[in-house]
Structures are given as C-alpha cells and as structure tokens.
N, C-alpha and C positions, 0 to 999 in steps of 0.2 A: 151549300158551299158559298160561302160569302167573298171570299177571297179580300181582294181590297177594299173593296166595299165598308167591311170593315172599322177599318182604320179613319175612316173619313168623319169628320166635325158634321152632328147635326145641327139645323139643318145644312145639306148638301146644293149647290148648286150650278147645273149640268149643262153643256151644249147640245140641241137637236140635232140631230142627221136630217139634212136636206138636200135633196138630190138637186145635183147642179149648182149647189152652192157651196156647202162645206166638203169641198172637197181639199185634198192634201195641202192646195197652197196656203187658202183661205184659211185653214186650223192653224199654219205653222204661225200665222202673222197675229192671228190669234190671241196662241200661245204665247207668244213676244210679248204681250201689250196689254192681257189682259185675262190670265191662262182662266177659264173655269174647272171645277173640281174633278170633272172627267169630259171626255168626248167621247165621239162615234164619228166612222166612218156613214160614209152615203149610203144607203143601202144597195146590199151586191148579192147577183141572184147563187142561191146556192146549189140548185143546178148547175147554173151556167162554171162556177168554181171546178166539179164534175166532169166538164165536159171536153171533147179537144179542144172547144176555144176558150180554154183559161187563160192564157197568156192574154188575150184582150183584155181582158177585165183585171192583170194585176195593177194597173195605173191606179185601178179604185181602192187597191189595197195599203199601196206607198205611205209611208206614217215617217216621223221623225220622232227621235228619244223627250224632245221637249214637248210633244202632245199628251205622254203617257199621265195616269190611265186613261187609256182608250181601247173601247172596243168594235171589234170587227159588226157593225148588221147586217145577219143574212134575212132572207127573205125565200119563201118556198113549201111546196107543199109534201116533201116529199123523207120521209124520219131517215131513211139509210143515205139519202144525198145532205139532209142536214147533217150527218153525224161528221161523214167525209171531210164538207166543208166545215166543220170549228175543227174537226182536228187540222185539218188545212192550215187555217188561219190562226191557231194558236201555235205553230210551229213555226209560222214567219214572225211570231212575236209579240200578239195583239195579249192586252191582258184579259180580256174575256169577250165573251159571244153576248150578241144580242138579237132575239128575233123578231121582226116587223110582224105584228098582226095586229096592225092599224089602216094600214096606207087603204084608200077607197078606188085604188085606179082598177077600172073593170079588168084590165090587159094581166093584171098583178092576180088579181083576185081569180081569172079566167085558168091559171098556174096551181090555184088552191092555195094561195096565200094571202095574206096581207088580213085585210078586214073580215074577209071569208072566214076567217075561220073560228072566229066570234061564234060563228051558224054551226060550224063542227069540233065542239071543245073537245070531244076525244080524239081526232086529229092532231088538235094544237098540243094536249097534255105528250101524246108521242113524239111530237116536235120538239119539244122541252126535252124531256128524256134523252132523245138520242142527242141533241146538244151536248147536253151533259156528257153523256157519255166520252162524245168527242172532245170536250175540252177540257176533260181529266178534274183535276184539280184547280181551275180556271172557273171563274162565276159565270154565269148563263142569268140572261133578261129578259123580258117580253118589255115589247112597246104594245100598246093596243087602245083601242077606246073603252067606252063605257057601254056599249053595245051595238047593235043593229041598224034595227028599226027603233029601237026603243031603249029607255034606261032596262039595265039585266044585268046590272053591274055587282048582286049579292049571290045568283048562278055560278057567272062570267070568272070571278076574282074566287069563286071557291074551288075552279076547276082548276084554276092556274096556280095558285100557289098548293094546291094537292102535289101539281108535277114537279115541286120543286126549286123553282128559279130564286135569284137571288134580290134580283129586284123586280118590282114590275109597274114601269111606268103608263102612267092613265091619261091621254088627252080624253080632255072633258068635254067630250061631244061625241054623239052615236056616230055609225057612219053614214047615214042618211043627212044627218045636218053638217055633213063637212066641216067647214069653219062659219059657216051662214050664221050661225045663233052664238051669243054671248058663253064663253065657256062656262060648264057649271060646278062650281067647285064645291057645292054643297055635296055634292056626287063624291068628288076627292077627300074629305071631309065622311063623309061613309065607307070609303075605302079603308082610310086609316084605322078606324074604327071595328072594319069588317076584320082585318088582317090580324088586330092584338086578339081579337075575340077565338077566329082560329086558330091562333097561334100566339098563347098565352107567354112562349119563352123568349125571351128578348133575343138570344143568339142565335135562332132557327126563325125566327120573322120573315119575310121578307120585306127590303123596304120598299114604301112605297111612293112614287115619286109622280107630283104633279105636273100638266101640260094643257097651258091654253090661256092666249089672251094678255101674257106677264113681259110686258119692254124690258121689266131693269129690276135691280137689285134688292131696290128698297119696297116693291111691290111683292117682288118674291119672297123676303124676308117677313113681308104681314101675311100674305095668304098661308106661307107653314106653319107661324104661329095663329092664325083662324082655326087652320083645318087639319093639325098637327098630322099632318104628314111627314115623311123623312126626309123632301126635298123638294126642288122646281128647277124644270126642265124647260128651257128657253130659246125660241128660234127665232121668229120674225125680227126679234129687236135686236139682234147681231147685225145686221142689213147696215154696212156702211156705219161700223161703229165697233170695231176688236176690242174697245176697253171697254167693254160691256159687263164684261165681268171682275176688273179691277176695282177694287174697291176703295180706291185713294187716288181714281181718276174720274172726272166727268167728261163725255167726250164735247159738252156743250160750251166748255173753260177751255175747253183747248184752242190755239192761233190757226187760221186757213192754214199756214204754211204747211203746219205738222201733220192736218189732216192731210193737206196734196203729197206732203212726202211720205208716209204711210200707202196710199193710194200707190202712188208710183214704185214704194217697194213690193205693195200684194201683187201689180199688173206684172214686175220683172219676174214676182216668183211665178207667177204664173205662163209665163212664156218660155221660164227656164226648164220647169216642171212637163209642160204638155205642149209646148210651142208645134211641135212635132206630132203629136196625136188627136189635139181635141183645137174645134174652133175658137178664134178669139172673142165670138159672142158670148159664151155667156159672163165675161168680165163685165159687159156695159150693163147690167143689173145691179150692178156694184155701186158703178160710176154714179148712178142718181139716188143711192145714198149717200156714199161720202161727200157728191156736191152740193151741198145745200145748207143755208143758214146766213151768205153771206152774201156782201153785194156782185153782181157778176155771177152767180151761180147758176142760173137759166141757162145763159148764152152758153158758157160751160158745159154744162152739161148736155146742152143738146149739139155744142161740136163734138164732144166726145162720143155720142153716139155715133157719129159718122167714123169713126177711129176705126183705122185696120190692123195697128200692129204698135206695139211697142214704143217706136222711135214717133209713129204722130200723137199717142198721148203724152209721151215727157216733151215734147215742142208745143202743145196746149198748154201743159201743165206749166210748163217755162215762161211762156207769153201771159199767161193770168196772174204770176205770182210776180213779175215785173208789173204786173199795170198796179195790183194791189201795194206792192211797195213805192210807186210811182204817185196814188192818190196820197196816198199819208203827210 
C-alpha cells in the first residue's frame, strides 16, 4: 500500500527525523521556506504511546496541515504495541507510519529496536505487519541501514520488503560504522537494483530511498540519477538553513537580515510551542548554524549561547543587525 507515496515526482526528496531537532517547530519554519517532498516526526517510543504516560509524549506528535505528508516514526520492539500505536497515530491524522530500525543507541536497541533488529529480521518483518495492520490503508516505512557488523544488505532488503512496506529508506553505513566512514552509496545503488529484481511490478515496488553524507539539492539530484534509486533523504544539512529544500533559493544569496529574522521566527515558535515543556537548549544548536558566513558571526554566536529565553536573543539579534546596518 503505497498510499501517497504514490503520487510523488521521481526522484523524491525527503526530511530526516532527528531527535531534538526536527521537531514540530523546526518542520513548520521549514515548511514556510523551503517544504521538502515529505517529513517525519522525531522518533517516538511506541511503547511509550501504549502506556499511561502518553500524554507526555503527545508534544512529539503535534504537526501542522502545512507539513503534510508527514509521517508519524515509531520505534520498538514489541508487534501488538506497534500495531496500537499507528493505529494511534493515524487517527490523530499523520499520513503514514514509519519504523526506526537504524538508530544504534544501545538504550534504543536494549528495548529490541532500532538497529537491533537488523540481527532479528523476523522480528522486524512482524513489526511491519502489525504496522500495517494498524494504519489501515495508510503507508508503512522502514528506516534502517545496510547492516550490522557488516554489509547484508541482499539478506536485510529481502526480508523487509517480503513484509510489505511501502518505502524503505537505507542509510549507507552498518551500524558499527555510525556515521565514522564515508556513506556508501554503491550499497544504495544495489538496493535499487535488489528491489526491481524482487519485485518486477512497478506498482507493488517498494521505493527505495537513500541516506548518508547529501548537504543539498543538487547533490541529491546526482546520487539518484548514479544509483537510480527513488529518492534522498537529508538531515545534517537542514542545520541552520529551512531553504534547504526550495529549490529557487540558496540560503548562501540570502542578506544576514533575513537569516536573523528567520532565526528569531523559529526561536518564537519554539518558545510558543514548548516554552512550557521542553528546555531552551536545544534551540542553541540552531543558533551556530544560522550564525555564520558573516562578519560578527563569532561574537554572535557565542552570546547567544549564553541566551536564556526569548526576549535576550531578539535584544542580541537587534543589537547585531544595528551594527551590521551601522557598518555599511
């Protein structure tokens, strides 16, 4: 079940889910400025969805109509709490399920998810399934690598698209090599290839989508046609640059000003959003992307790490775009 999927221009090109970063505010400013072809949520335990304390975790879920498609990623080991949570989360609206079995954090994996389950594909194919099950007629995804300890990515990719999903995106590195080693796309590039071979019909495919190592546009646009794959999946290089994925902007053309006032819209939404639930750290991850390129950007940004709230970054922000229109 392809669902949206679909309808989308090959090649496609996609937002990461990164925990502590793309979360709700960060997508919507995004979406404003530079929408990519779909998102994901940050990854959210589907246990935890499950449990009494899901009301903590629906912050993670919060989406706005200008993100869509986007889908919900669970994370988990467990096929009848998977199933719970997509039906869960397709009923608050997400257009499809996606499930992490990439991420290498021991904490994740110690749960029976994430990278682990590389080690146990008939696990994961159950994982899939009951997804599905849960999100009806809604698409279901796998994130995952290309194996282990080692490339097993002709195993790996036959187990997964057996159970069905609709896409199933590849970073190009086992879980052993983290992001340590150059991603390897000749791997993605055999994927593509693995997938028509199983699956000779165009409309029961799954697509399959690359990850690893791609800043921008015009990079992702040559590795699909390399390694004809059905798209590329982009996270590092969102960092302090939402027109990432516009394609009639460069955010290097753009004036300081418009990056500061950008900045100081994502910091409002975000205080508007979570002011009340979540610390004001993890915005300063932000701040030493968006400052940079121009003269005064140091000092900048190393006041703004010292920032506690809202009202001393737009008085930073105020005081540098005075000196800056003061030098000219």
């Amino acid at each position: 079940m392809q669902g949206f999927w679909k309808e989308l221009a090959r090649p496609c090109f996609v937002l990461a889910p990164m925990v502590g970063v793309t979360d709700a505010a960060f997508r919507r400013i995004i979406a404003r400025y530079g929408k990519p072809d779909v998102m994901w949520t940050e990854f959210i335990s589907a246990d935890g969805l499950c449990s009494r304390g899901r009301d903590a975790l629906l912050h993670d879920l919060w989406f706005d109509d200008l993100e869509r498609p986007i889908l919900a990623q669970l994370y988990g080991g467990n096929p009848e709490k998977m199933r719970e949570a997509a039906r869960f989360c397709i009923e608050l609206g997400y257009d499809g399920i996606d499930i992490n079995m990439g991420c290498p954090d021991k904490t994740v994996e110690k749960h029976g998810a994430g990278s682990i389950l590389i080690k146990r594909p008939q696990l994961a194919a159950e994982l899939i399934e009951a997804a599905r099950e849960g999100a009806g007629e809604h698409p279901v995804s796998v994130k995952t690598r290309i194996g282990y300890h080692d490339n097993q990515i002709e195993e790996w990719l036959a187990t997964l698209i057996e159970a069905g999903p609709a896409v199933v995106t590849i970073h190009a590195r086992t879980r052993d090599e983290m992001s340590k080693v150059p991603a390897r796309w000749d791997v993605i590039e055999r994927s593509a290839q693995l997938a028509r071979e199983l699956v000779p019909d165009d409309d029961r495919r799954p697509l399959i989508l690359g990850n690893g190592d791609i800043r921008n546009l015009h990079d992702a646009r040559e590795v699909s046609e390399e390694t004809g794959c059905d798209g590329v999946m982009i996270g590092r290089g969102i960092f302090g640059n939402p027109w990432l994925f516009n394609r009639e902007v460069e955010r290097d053309d753009l004036p300081f000003e418009q990056i500061i006032e950008v900045m100081l819209e994502h910091t409002a939404l975000y205080c508007e959003l979570f002011g009340e639930i979540k610390p004001f750290e993890p915005m300063k991850k932000h701040y030493k992307a968006y400052v940079t390129g121009f003269r005064g950007a140091a000092e900048l940004r190393d006041r703004l790490m010292q920032a506690t709230d809202l009202a001393e970054v737009q008085l930073l922000a105020k005081e540098a775009l005075e000196l800056e229109s003061a030098s000219r």
